[in-house]
N, C-alpha and C positions, 0 to 999 in steps of 0.2 A: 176729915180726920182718918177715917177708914181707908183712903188711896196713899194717905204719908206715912202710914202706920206700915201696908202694905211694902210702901218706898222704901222705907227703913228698915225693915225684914230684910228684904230683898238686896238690899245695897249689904247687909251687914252678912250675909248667905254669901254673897259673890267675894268680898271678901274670905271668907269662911272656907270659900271652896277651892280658889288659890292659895292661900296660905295650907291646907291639909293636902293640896297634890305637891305644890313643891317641898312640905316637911316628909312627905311620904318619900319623895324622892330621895334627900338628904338624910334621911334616917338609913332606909335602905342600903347604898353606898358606905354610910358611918359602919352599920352591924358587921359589911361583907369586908371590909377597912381589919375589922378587929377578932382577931379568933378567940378573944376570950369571950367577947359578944356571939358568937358562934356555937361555940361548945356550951353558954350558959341560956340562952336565949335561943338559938332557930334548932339547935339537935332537940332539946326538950318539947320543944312545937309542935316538930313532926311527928314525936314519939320514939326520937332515935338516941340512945344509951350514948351520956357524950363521952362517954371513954373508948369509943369505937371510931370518932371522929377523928380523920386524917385529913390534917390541913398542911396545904401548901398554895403558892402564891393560882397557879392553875384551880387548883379546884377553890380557891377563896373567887377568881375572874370568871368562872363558870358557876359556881353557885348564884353572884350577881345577876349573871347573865338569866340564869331560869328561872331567878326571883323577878326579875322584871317583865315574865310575860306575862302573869296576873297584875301587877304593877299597872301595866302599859295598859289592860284592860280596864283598869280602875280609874285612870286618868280621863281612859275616851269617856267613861260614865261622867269623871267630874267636870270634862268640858264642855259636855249636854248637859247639865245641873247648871252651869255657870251662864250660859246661853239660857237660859230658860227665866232664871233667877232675874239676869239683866233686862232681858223682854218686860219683866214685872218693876224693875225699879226706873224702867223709862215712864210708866204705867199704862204698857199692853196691860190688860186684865185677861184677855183669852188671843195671847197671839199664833199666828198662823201656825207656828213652829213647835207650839207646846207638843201636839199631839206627837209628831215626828221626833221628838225629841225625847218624852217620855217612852217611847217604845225602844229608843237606842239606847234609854239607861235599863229600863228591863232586861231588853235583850244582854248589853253587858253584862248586870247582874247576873242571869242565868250561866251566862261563859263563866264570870269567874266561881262560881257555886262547881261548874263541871273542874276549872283550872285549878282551882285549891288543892283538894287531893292529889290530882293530877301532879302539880307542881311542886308538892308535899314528897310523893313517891319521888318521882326524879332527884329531889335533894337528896333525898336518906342514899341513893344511889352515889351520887357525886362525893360527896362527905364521907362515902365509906369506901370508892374505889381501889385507891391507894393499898387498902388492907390486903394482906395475905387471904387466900381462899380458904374459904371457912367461916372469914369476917366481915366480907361485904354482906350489906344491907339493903333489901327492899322493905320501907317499913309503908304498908296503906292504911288508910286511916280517914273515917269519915267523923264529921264533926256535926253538933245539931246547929253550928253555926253555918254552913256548908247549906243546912235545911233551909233556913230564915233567910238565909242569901237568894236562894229560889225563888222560895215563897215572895219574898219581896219582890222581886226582880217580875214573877209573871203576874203579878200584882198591878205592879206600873205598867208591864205590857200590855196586858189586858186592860186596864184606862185609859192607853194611849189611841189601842182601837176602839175603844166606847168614844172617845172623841171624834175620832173619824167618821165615825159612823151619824155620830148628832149635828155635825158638821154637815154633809152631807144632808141629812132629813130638812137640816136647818135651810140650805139651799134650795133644794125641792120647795118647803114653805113660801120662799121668799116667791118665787115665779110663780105660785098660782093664785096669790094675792093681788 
């Protein structure tokens, strides 16, 4: 019962994890689609006053664009989730991959904890270029969400090398037996 219980986590996670990268996708593209989605949702995000927001079809195609490189980072996380998740609903219980894999969502994690802000600034940039001087915006901005991204992130990285490492001892064991 405990392996189909597993299974069914497992199958319903990899679902789970396909459907929220490609919503993530089609959300994205929808928000950078609609400037009213813009001025009420991503200016207020970053912290940026949306009556300062100058949209036009270029900066609606380049904000897309600099939204997608914490995007793109968040995918590779969910495609090591989805890989890992699948290993468990074949029922690996400790597959080879786990360890290598939880370190690549940590690692992600930690980039996009550094990309947020990062990607935050650059918007309030782009969405404010257009203005007359005086009115462009750099607006930065750290979040306690940005923290628990970290924190997560070197969390799994650091059990991905506790894995390696027991693996390893685990080996050693084995040959002197």
């Amino acid at each position: 019962w405990g392996e189909t219980r597993l299974s069914l986590l497992a199958a319903f996670m990899c679902c789970a994890v396909a459907f929220g990268g490609a919503l993530s996708e089609i959300l994205l593209a929808w928000v950078w689609l609609s400037p009213a989605w813009i001025t009420k949702y991503v200016a207020p995000h970053i912290g940026l006053d949306p009556s300062l927001v100058s949209l036009s079809w270029q900066v609606q195609a380049l904000g897309f664009a600099v939204s997608m490189i914490p995007l793109s980072v968040l995918l590779y996380a969910l495609h090591q989730a989805y890989g890992l998740f699948d290993a468990y609903r074949q029922g690996e219980l400790f597959p080879q991959s786990a360890p290598l894999r939880l370190r690549r969502i940590g690692q992600s994690l930690l980039a996009l904890a550094v990309l947020r802000p990062v990607t935050a600034a650059m918007l309030s940039v782009v969405l404010t270029y257009a203005n007359p001087p005086g009115a462009k915006m750099l607006v930065i901005g750290l979040s306690l969400d940005d923290y628990m991204i970290a924190a997560f992130g070197g969390l799994l990285l650091a059990i991905g090398h506790v894995m390696v490492e027991a693996r390893k001892l685990a080996d050693d064991n084995s040959q002197i037996v």
